[in-house]
N, C-alpha and C positions, 0 to 999 in steps of 0.2 A: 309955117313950114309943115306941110304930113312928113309923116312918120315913110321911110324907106318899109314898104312891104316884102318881106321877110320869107321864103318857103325850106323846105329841109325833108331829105327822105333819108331814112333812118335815124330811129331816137334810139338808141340803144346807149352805148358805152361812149360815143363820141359826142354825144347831144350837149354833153355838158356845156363842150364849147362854143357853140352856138346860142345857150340862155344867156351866156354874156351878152351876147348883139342883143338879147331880148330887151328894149328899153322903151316900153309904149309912152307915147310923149314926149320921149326925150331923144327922139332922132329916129329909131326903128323898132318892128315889132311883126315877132311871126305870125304870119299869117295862114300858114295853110303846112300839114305835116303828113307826112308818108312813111308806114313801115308796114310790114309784113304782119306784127303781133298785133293782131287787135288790143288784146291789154294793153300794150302800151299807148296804142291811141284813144284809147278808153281816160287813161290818166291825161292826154294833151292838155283839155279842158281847164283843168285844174293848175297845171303849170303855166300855162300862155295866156288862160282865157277863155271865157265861154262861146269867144263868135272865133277862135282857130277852129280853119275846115281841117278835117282828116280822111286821110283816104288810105288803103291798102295797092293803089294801082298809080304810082309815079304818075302817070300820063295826063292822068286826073289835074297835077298840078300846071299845066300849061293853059288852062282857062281861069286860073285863080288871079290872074295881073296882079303875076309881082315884080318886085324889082329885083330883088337876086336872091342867091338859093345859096344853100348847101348839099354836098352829097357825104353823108357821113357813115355810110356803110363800110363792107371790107374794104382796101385798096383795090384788088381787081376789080370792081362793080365799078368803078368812077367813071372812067373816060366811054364804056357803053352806057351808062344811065345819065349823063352827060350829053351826050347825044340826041340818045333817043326825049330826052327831056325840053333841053334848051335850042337844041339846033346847031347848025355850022353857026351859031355867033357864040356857045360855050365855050369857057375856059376852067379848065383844073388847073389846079396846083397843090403842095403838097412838100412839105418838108422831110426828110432820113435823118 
């Protein structure tokens, strides 16, 4: 069985929850990260792996064929970076 390919824009404060899913071999593994600080994409390498792609431009992640994503940025960012990312087939969700 591969591994579910994995993508994520923003590593910031919420990223944590997302290295949970991170399980190369054992069912999924990110594959491809987006945020604004380059330092923090700087460090991806070292948390995910040396073949995570990184990028500073979302849009970037719609040619990395993955199988599902995160959007872990502020709350208002979700449902436009959602779009503009995934298409009429995304879905958010989101717990209070």
């Amino acid at each position: 069985m591969d591994d579910i390919r994995l993508g994520v824009i923003g590593l910031g404060v919420r990223s944590d929850m997302v290295g949970l899913a991170h399980r190369p071999g054992a069912g999924s593994r990110r594959v491809a990260c987006c945020d604004r600080d380059r330092r923090i994409l700087d460090a991806a390498p070292e948390r995910f792996g040396a073949g995570v792609r990184t990028t500073t431009d979302h849009r970037e992640l719609l040619d990395a064929k993955l199988d599902a994503g995160f959007i872990l940025t502020p709350d208002h960012t979700h449902e436009p970076l959602g779009r503009i990312s995934c298409g009429p087939a995304s879905r958010c969700s989101w717990s209070r």
